[in-house]
C-alpha positions in Angstrom: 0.0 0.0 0.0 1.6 3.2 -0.9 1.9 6.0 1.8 2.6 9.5 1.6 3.7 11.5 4.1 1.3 14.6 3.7 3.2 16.6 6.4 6.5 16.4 4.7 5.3 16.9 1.1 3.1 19.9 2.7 6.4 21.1 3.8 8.2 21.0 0.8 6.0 23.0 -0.6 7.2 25.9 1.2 3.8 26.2 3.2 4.5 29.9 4.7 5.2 31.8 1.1 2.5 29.7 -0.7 -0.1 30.8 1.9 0.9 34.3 1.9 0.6 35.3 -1.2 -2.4 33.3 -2.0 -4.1 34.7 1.0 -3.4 37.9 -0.1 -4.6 37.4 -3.3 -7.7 36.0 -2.7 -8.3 39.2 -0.3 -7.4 41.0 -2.7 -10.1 39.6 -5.0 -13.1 40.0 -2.1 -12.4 43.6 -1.8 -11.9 44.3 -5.5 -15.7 42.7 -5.6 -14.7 39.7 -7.5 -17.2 37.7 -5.5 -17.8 33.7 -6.5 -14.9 34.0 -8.9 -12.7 34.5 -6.0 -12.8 30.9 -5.5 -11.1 30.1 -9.0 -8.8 32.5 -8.4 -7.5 31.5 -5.2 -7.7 27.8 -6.4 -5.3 29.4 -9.6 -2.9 31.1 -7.4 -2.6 27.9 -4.7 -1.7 25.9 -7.3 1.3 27.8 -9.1 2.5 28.7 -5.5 2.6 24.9 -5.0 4.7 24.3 -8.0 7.0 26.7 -7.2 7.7 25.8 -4.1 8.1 21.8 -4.7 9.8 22.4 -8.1 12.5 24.5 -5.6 12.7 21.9 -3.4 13.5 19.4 -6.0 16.0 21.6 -7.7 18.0 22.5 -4.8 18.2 18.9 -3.3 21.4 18.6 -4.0 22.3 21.5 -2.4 20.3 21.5 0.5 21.7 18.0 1.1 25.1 19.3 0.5 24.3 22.2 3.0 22.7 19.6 5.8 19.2 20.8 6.0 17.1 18.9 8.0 14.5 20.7 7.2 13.7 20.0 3.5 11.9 16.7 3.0 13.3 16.3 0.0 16.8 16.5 1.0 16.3 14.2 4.2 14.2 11.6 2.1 11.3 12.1 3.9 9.5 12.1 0.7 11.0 10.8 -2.2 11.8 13.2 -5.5 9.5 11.3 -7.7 6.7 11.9 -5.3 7.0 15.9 -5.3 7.5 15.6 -8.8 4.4 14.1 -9.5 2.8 16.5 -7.1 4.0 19.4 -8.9 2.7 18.0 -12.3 -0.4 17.9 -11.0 -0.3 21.5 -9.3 0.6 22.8 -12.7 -2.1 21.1 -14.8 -5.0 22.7 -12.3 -2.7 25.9 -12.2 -3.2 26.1 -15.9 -6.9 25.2 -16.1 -7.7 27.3 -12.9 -6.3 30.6 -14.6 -7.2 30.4 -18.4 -10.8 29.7 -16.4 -10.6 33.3 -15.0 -10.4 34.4 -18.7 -7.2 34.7 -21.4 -6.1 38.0 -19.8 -5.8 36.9 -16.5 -4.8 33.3 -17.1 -2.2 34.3 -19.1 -0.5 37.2 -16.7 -1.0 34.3 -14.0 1.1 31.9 -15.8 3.5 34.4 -16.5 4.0 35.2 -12.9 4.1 31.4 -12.7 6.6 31.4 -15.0 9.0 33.7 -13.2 8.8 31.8 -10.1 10.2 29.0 -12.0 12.4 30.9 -13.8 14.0 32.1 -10.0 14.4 28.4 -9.7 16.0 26.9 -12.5 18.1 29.8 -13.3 18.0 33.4 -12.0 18.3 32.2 -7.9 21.9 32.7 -8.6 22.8 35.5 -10.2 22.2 39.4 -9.5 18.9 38.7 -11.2 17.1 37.3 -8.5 14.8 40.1 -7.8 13.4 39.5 -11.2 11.0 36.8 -10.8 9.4 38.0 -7.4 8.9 41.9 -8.9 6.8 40.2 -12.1 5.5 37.7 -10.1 4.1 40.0 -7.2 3.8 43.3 -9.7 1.1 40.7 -11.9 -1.2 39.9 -8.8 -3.3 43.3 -8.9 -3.5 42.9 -12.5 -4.7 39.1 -12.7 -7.4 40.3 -9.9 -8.6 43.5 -12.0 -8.5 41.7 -15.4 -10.7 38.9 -14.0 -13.6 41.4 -13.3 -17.0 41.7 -15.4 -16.2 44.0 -16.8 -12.1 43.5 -16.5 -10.9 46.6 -15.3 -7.7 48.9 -15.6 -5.1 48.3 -13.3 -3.7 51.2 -11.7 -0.3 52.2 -12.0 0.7 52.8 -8.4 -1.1 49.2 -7.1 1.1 47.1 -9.7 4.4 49.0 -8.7 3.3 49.0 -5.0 3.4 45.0 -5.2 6.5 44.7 -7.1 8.0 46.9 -4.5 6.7 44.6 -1.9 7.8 41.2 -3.9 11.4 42.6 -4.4 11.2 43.7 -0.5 9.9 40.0 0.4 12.6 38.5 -1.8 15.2 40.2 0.3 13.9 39.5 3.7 13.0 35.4 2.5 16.6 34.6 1.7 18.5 36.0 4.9 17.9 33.2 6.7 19.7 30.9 4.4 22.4 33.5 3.1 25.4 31.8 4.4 24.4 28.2 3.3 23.5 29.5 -0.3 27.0 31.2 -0.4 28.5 27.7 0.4 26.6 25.9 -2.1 27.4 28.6 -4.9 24.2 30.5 -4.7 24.7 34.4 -5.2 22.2 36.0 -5.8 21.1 40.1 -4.9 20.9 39.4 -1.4 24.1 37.4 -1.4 26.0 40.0 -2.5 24.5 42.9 -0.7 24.9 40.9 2.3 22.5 40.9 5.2 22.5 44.1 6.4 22.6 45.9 3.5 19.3 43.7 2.2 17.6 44.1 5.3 17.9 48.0 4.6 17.1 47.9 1.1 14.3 45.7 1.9 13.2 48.5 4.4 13.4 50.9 1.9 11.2 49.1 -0.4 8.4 48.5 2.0 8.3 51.7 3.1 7.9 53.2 -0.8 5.4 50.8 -1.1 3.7 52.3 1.8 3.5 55.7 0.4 2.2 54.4 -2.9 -0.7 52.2 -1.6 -1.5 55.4 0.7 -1.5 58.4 -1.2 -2.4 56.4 -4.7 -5.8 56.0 -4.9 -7.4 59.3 -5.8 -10.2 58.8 -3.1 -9.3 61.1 0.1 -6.8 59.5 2.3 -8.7 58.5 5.3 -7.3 59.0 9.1 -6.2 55.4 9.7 -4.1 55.4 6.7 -2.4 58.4 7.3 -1.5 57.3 10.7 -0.7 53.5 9.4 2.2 55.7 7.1 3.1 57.3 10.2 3.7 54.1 11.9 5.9 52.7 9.0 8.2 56.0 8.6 8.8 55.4 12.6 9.5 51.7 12.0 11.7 52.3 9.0 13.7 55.0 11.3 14.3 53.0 13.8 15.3 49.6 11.3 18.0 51.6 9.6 19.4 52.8 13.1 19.2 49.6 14.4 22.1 46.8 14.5 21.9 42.9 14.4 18.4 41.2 13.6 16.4 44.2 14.1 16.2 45.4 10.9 15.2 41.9 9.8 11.8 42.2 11.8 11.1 46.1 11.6 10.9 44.8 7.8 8.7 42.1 8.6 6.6 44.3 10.8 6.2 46.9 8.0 5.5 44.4 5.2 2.8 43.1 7.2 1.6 46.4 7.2 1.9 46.8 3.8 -0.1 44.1 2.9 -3.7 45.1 5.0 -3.3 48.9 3.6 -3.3 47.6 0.2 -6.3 44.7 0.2 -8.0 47.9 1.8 -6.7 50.8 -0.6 -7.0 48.8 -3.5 -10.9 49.0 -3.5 
C-alpha cells in the first residue's frame, strides 16, 4: 500500500510563502468585488504557488543536502523526488486550467508570474537577477485580480508597482535566513551579494515606498487610519535603519505586514 507522508510533502512546498501570497490574493479579490470567482482565483494562485515551491525543493536537493538541511523533505528523504515531482505535475495542470478559467487575460498574466517563479528556480536564484522573478510575479497579482472582473478593469499604476516593491522587499527578507548556506553551495544571488545588512535596509526601503504608494495612490481622500498607518511605518523604517543585528530583519517584517492590510484595503 503506498503512503505519503502529507506533512513532509506539505512542507516542501514551502507552506508559509504559498499561503501568503495566496491569501493575499484572494483578499485581494473580495475587496476588489470579485465575489464567487474569487474561489477560481485562489484555487489558480494555490496551485502555481505549490509548483514553485516543490519544483525548488527538487532543484536544490542537491544543495540542500550538501548544505545539511534537515528541514527539506526532500533533502532528508522524507519524501522521495518522484513523489514531489508528481505533485508538482499535477499542481501545474490545475494551475493552468484554474487561470485560463478566469479568462485569457488573466490566465495568461498568471502563468507568466508562474513562470517567473520558475524561472528564480532553475536559473535566475543565482545570479544578480534574482529580484526579477518575485517583482513580475508580485507586480502581476493586482492585475490578474482587476482583469478577472465583469467587466475586466484597468489596473492602476501605483497598485502594480506598489506590489512589485513589496515582492522585491519579500525576496530580500525570505533569503537572509539561508544566506550563508546558499553562499557555500554557490548561490549568489542580490541578497548574497548585498549581504545581510545591506538587504535588510534595502528591503526596508522598499516596503516603506510601497507604503507611500498604496497610501497616497488612490485618488479617493486619504482616510485618518491610513495616514496614521504611514506614520507608523516611517517610525519603524527609522528605527530599522538605526538599528544593528536582527532588528532590521523584523522592523521589515513588521512593516511588510503592514503593507499588505493597507493595500487589500486601498486597492478597492
Amino acid at each position: 500500500m503506498l503512503h505519503l507522508d502529507v506533512p513532509a510533502i506539505v512542507r516542501a512546498s514551502h507552506p508559509l510563502p504559498t499561503a501568503a501570497v495566496t491569501t493575499l490574493t484572494v483578499l485581494l479579490g473580495i475587496s476588489s468585488g470579485l465575489g464567487a470567482r474569487t474561489v477560481l482565483l485562489g484555487v489558480a494562485v494555490l496551485a502555481g504557488q505549490l509548483s514553485v515551491g516543490w519544483s525548488n525543493d527538487l532543484v536544490d536537493a542537491a544543495r540542500d543536502t550538501a548544505a545539511g538541511r534537515g528541514d527539506k523533505p526532500v533533502a532528508t528523504g522524507e519524501v522521495s523526488a518522484a513523489t514531489v515531482r508528481a505533485a508538482t505535475g499535477v499542481a501545474l495542470v490545475i494551475c493552468v486550467l484554474a487561470s485560463l478559467a478566469l479568462g485569457a487575460v488573466p490566465g495568461l498574466v498568471h502563468l507568466l508570474g508562474v513562470a517567473a517563479g520558475w524561472a528564480y528556480n532553475l536559473v535566475l536564484k543565482r545570479t544578480v537577477w534574482s529580484w526579477l522573478p518575485y517583482v513580475v510575479a508580485f507586480g502581476a497579482l493586482p492585475v490578474v485580480v482587476r482583469t478577472s472582473l465583469d467587466p475586466p478593469q484597468a489596473t492602476p499604476w501605483w497598485l502594480v508597482l506598489a506590489a512589485a516593491m513589496l515582492g522585491m522587499g519579500a525576496h530580500l527578507l525570505n533569503v537572509l535566513p539561508d544566506l550563508d548556506d546558499d553562499a557555500a553551495t554557490g548561490v549568489h544571488g542580490l541578497p548574497h551579494r548585498l549581504g545581510g545588512r545591506r538587504s535588510s535596509l534595502v528591503a526596508l526601503v522598499l516596503l516603506g515606498g510601497a507604503s507611500v504608494l498604496v497610501v497616497v495612490g488612490p485618488a479617493a481622500p486619504v482616510p485618518a487610519w491610513a495616514w496614521a498607518a504611514l506614520v507608523g511605518v516611517a517610525t519603524l523604517v527609522v528605527v530599522g535603519v538605526r538599528s544593528e543585528g536582527r532588528t532590521p530583519f523584523r522592523v521589515a517584517m513588521v512593516v511588510a505586514l503592514v503593507d499588505v492590510v493597507v493595500l487589500v484595503v486601498r486597492a478597492v
